[in-house]
C-alpha positions in Angstrom: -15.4 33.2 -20.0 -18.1 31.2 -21.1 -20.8 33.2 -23.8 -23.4 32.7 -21.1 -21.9 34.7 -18.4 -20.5 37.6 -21.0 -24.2 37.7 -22.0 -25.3 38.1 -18.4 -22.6 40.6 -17.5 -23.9 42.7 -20.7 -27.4 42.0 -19.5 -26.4 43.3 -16.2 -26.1 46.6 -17.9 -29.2 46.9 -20.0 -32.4 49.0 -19.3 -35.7 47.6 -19.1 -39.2 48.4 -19.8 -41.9 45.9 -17.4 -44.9 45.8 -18.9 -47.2 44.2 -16.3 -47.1 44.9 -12.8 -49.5 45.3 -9.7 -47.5 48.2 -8.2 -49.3 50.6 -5.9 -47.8 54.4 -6.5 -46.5 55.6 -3.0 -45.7 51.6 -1.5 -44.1 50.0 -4.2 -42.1 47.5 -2.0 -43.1 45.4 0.4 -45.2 46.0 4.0 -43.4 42.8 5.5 -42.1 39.2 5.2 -45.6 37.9 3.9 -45.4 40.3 1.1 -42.6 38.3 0.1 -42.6 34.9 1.2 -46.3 34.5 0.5 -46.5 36.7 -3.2 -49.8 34.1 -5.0 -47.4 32.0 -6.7 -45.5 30.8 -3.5 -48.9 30.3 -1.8 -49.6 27.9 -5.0 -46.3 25.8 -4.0 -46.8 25.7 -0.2 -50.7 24.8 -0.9 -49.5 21.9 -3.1 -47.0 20.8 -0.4 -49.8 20.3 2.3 -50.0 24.3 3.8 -53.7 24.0 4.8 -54.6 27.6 3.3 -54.4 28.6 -0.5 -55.8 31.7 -0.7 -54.1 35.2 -1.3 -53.8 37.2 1.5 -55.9 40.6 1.3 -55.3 42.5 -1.6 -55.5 46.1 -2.8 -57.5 48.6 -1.8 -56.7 46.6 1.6 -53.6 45.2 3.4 -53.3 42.2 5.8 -53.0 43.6 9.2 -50.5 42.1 11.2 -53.0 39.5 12.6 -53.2 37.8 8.9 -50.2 38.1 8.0 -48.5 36.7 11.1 -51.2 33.8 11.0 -49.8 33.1 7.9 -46.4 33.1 8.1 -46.9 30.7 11.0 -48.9 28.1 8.6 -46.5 28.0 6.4 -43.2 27.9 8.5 -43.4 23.7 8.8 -43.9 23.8 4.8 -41.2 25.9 4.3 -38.2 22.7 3.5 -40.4 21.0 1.6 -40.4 23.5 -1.1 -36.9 24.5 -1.2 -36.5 22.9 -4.8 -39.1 25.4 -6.5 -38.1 28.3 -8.8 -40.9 30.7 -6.5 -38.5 30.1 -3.4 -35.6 30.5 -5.1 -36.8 33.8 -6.3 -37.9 34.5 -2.4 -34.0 33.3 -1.0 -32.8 35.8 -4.1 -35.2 38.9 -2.9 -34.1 38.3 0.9 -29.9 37.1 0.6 -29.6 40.6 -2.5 -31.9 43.0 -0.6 -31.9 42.3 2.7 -28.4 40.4 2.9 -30.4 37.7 4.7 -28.9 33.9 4.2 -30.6 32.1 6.9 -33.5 29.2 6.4 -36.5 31.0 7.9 -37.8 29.7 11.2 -40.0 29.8 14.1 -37.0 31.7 15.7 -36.0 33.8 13.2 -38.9 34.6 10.7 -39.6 38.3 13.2 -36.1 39.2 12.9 -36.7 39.5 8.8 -40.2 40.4 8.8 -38.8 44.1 10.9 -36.5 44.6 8.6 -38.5 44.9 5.7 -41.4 46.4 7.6 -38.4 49.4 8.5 -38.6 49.7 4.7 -42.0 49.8 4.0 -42.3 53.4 3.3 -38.8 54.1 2.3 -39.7 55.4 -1.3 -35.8 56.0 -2.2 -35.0 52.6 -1.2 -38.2 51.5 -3.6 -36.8 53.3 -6.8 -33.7 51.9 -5.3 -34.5 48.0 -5.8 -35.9 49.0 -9.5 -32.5 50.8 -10.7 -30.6 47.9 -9.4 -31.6 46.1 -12.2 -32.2 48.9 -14.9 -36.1 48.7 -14.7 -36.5 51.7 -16.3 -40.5 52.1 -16.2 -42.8 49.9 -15.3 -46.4 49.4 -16.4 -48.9 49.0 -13.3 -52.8 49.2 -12.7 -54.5 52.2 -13.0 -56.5 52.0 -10.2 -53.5 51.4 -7.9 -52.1 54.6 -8.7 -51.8 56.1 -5.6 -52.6 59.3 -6.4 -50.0 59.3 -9.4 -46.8 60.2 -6.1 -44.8 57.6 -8.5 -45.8 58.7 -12.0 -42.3 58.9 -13.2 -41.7 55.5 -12.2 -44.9 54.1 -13.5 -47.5 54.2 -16.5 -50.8 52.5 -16.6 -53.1 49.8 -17.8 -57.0 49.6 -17.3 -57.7 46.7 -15.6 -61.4 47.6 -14.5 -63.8 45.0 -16.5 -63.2 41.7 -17.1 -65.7 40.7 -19.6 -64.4 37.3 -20.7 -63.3 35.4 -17.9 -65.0 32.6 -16.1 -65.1 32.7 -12.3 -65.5 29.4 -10.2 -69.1 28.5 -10.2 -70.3 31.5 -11.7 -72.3 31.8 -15.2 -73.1 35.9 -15.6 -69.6 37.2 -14.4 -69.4 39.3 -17.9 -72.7 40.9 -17.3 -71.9 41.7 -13.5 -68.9 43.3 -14.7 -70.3 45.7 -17.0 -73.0 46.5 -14.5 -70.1 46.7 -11.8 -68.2 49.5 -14.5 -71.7 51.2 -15.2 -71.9 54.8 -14.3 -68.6 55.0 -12.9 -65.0 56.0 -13.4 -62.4 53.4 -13.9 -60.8 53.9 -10.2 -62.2 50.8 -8.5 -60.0 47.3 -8.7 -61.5 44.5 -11.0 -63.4 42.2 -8.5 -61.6 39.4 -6.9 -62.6 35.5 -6.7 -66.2 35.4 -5.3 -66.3 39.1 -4.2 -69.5 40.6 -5.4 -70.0 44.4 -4.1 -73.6 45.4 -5.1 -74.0 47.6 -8.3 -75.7 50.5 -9.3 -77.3 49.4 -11.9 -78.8 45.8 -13.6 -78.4 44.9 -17.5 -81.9 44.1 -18.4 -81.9 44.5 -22.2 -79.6 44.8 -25.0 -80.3 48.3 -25.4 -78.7 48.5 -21.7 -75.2 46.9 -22.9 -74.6 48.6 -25.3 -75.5 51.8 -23.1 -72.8 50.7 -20.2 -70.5 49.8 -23.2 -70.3 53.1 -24.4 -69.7 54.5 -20.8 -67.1 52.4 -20.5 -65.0 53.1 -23.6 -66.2 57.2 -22.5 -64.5 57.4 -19.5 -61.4 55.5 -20.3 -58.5 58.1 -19.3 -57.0 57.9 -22.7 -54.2 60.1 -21.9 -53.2 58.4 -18.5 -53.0 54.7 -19.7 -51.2 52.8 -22.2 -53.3 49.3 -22.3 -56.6 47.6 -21.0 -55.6 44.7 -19.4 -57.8 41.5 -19.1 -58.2 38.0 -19.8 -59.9 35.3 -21.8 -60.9 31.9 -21.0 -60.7 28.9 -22.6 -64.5 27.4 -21.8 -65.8 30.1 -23.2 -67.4 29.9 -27.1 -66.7 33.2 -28.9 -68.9 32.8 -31.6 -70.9 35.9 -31.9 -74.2 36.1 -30.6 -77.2 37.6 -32.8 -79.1 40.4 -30.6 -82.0 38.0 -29.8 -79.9 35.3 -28.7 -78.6 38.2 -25.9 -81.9 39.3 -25.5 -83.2 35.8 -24.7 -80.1 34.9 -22.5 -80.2 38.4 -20.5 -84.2 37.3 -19.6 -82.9 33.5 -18.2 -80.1 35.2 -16.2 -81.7 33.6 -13.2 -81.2 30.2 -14.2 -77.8 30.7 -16.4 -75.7 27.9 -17.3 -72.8 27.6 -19.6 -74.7 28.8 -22.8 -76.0 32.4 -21.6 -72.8 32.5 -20.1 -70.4 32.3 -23.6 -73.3 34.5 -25.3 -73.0 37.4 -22.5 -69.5 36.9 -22.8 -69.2 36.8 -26.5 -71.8 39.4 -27.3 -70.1 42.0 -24.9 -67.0 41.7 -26.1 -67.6 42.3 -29.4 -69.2 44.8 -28.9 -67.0 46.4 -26.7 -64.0 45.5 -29.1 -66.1 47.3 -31.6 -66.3 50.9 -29.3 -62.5 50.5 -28.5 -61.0 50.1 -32.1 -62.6 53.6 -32.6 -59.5 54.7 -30.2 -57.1 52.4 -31.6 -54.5 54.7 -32.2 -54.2 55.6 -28.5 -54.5 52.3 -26.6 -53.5 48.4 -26.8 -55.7 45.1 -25.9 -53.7 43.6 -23.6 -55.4 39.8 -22.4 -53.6 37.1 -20.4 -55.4 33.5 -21.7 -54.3 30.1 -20.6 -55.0 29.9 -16.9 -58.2 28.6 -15.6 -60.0 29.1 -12.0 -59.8 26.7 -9.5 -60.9 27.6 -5.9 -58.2 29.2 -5.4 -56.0 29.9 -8.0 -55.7 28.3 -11.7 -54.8 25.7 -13.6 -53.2 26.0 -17.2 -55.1 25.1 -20.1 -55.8 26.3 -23.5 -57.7 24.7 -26.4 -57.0 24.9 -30.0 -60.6 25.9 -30.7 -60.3 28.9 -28.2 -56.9 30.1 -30.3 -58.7 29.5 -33.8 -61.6 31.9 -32.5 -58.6 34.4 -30.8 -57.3 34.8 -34.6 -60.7 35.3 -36.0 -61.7 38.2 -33.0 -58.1 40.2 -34.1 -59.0 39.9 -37.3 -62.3 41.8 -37.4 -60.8 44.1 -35.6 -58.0 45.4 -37.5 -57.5 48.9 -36.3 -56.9 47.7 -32.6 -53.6 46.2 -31.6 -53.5 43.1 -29.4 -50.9 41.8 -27.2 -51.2 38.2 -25.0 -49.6 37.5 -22.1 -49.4 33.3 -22.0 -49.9 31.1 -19.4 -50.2 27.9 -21.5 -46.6 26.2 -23.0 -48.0 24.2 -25.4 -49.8 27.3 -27.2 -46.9 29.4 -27.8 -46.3 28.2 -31.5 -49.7 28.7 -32.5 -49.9 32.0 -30.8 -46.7 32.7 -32.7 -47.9 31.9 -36.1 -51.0 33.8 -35.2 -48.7 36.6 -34.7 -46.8 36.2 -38.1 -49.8 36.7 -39.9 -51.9 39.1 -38.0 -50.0 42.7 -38.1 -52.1 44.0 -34.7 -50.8 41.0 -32.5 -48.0 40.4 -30.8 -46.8 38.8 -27.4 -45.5 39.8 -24.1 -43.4 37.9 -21.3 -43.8 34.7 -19.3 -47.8 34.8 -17.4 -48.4 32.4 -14.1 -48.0 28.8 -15.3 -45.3 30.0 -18.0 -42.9 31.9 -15.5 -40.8 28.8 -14.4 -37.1 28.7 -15.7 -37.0 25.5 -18.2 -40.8 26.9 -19.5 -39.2 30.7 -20.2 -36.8 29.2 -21.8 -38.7 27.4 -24.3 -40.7 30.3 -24.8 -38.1 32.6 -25.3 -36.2 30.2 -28.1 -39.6 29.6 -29.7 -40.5 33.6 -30.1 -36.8 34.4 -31.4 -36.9 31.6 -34.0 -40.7 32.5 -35.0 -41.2 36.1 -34.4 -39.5 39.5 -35.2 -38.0 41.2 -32.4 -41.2 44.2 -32.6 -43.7 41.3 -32.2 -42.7 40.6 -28.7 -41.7 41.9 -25.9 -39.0 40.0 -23.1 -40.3 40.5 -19.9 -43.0 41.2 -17.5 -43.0 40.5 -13.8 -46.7 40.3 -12.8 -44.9 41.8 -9.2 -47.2 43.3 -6.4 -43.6 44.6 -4.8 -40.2 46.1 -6.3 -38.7 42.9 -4.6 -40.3 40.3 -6.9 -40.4 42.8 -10.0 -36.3 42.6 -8.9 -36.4 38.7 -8.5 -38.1 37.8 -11.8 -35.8 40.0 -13.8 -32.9 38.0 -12.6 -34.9 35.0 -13.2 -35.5 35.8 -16.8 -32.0 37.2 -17.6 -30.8 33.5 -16.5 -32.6 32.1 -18.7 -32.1 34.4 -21.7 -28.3 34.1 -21.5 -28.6 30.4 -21.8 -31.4 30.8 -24.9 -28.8 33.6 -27.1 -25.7 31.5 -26.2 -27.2 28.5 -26.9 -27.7 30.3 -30.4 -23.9 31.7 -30.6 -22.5 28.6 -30.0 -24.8 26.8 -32.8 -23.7 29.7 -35.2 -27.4 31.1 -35.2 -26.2 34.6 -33.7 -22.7 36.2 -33.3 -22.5 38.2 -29.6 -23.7 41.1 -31.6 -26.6 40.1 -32.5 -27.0 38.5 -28.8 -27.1 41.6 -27.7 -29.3 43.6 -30.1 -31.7 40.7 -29.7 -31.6 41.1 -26.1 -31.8 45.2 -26.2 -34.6 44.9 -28.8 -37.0 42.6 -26.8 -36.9 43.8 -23.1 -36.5 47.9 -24.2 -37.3 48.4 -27.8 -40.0 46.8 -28.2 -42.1 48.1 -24.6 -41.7 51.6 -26.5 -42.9 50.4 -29.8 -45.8 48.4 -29.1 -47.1 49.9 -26.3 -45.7 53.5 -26.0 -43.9 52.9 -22.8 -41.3 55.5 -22.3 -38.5 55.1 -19.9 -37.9 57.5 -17.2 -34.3 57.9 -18.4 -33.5 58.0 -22.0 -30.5 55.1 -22.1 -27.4 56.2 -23.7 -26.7 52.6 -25.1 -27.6 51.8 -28.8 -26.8 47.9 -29.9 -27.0 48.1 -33.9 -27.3 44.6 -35.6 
């Protein structure tokens, strides 16, 4: 037996701690064929091959109906051959052959046949926890606001992902000051705003004396006890220098005619500050950010540049007494980011995000990481999954790929199987507990010492 398939065997039998999912508590799987065969990424390949829509389907706090969704399984049914070669459909031929012991091509004829079945299993909750203890998930981190009531609170624990404060939006300059006057007076219940969607608020920012105001609600009514993380991102076009008080002054009074500039200074001013409130709780919750993914109209497009990373290391270092984890969509930045996180004690970095999670690009990542970092400066695996079926899918995904990365190392003398495995133990269940408090819903009985 080769030391790849040991590893996987071994792998098999592992528990798990996800640290990023879009899970809703009561319906974690999903509602029908398009919640598989059209999850964002799979949209991404179909839109590339010539499938005339790109967008998601509706999302949280809504559902497609069947209308949508049938409308857009139909669209993409002549598209469906031409992406056969990506790693999103095998991952989609992988949910339907494992779960649903399907192994036909989808077709015009067929696609209604599948789409019943998994619609019979829509609200089968024991099948759910089901899918995640096929693979030893043993807790998985989801969004707070998709809680559902907390029905699946032994199954999940929480990020905040409510205000996005330092991400760009397609043709928009103010999106961080709309999202603090979106959070303003309210609890953190509501889903962060999507694409171009922009409810009405409550209340307008019209002086500095006003963010700092909504900051402080905001960090107030953070459920401290119910979530682990914040969750939120960072782009790459914006400059983080930070802004004097009369520079955001000045830039909240041109809001009407805001252009790139009042845009980085209400982004960098606001998140300063609000870094600033949140390090006071430090001891109770991480800064979790995703950076390297850009909008389009539809989706993103990677891309990171060095200045962006040389300002990341100078934000987590004025705010030592907060801890900072990235999830990276960007290839090319994971060795700065990991020499970032050999020198900076509060940072450390999670999984595979968007543009990273294709096989050869794990890979990489993963060698990089266990070359570069301690095993508590990273976790293994998050699955960015809006169903138990592609939270299943990616894991298998990643475990591929992590057999070949640790016997790659055995057979170069790097590791012996021991060490494989404590590696492997450390980074996808160790680690979760360490760096972010995740606690599995069953204690594990295994122990790999080095």
């Amino acid at each position: 037996m080769s030391y790849k398939h040991e590893l996987l065997e071994a792998l098999a039998e592992m528990p798990v701690l996800d640290v990023h999912t879009h899970l809703v508590g009561g319906r974690l799987g999903a509602r029908g064929l398009h919640d598989i065969l059209l999850y964002h990424m799979v949209i991404s390949d179909l839109y590339a091959a010539g499938c005339p829509s790109g967008n998601r389907l509706t999302e949280y706090p809504g559902w497609p109906d069947k209308v949508e969704s049938e409308k857009r399984i139909r669209e993409a049914l002549p598209f469906l051959g031409k992406v056969r070669n990506t790693s999103g459909m095998w991952a989609v031929r992988t949910i339907l052959a494992d779960l649903y012991e399907w192994n036909e091509p989808i077709t015009e004829e067929n696609w209604g046949g599948i789409d019943a079945m998994i619609r019979e299993r829509a609200d089968d909750r024991t099948w759910h926890h089901s899918v995640l203890d096929r693979v030893n998930i043993k807790r998985t981190c989801a969004e707070y606001a998709r809680r559902g009531g907390g029905v699946d609170d032994d199954r999940l624990q929480y990020s905040l992902e409510w205000g996005m404060f330092t991400r760009c939006q397609w043709g928009e300059y103010d999106t961080a000051l709309y999202d603090l006057e979106r959070t303003w007076g309210r609890q953190p219940e509501s889903p962060v705003a999507i694409g171009t969607s922009r409810p009405p608020t409550d209340r307008t920012i019209q002086s500095v004396d006003d963010v700092h105001a909504a900051i402080k609600h905001y960090v107030s009514v953070i459920p401290y006890d119910k979530v682990i993380s914040t969750a939120t991102g960072f782009s790459t076009d914006i400059d983080y220098d930070v802004p004097t008080d009369d520079m955001m002054a000045e830039a909240i009074q041109n809001r009407t005619a805001a252009g790139a500039r009042e845009r980085d200074i209400y982004a960098a001013y606001i998140c300063e500050a609000f870094l600033t409130e949140l390090e006071k709780h430090g001891d109770t919750i991480v800064f979790q950010f995703s950076i390297g993914a850009e909008p389009l109209p539809f989706e993103t497009a990677s891309r990171l540049s060095q200045k962006t990373i040389g300002q990341l290391g100078e934000i987590i270092g004025r705010h030592p007494n907060l801890r900072f984890q990235c999830f990276l969509g960007c290839k090319h930045a994971n060795q700065a980011l990991c020499t970032l996180a050999r020198e900076l004690p509060n940072f450390s970095l999670a999984g595979y995000w968007w543009h990273n999670f294709f096989p050869q690009t794990v890979r990489h990542v993963i060698a990089e990481r266990l070359d570069m970092l301690p095993v508590n400066k990273q976790i293994g695996f998050f699955s960015d999954a809006y169903t138990v079926e592609w939270a299943y899918a990616k894991l298998l995904i990643v475990r591929q790929q992590l057999a070949c990365v640790l016997a790659d190392k055995i057979e170069q003398g790097q590791y012996t199987i021991g060490d494989a495995l404590w590696v492997a133990q450390s980074i996808l269940f160790d680690s979760p507990q360490e760096l972010l408090g995740m606690k599995p819903r069953v204690e594990s009985a295994t122990v790999i010492e080095s």
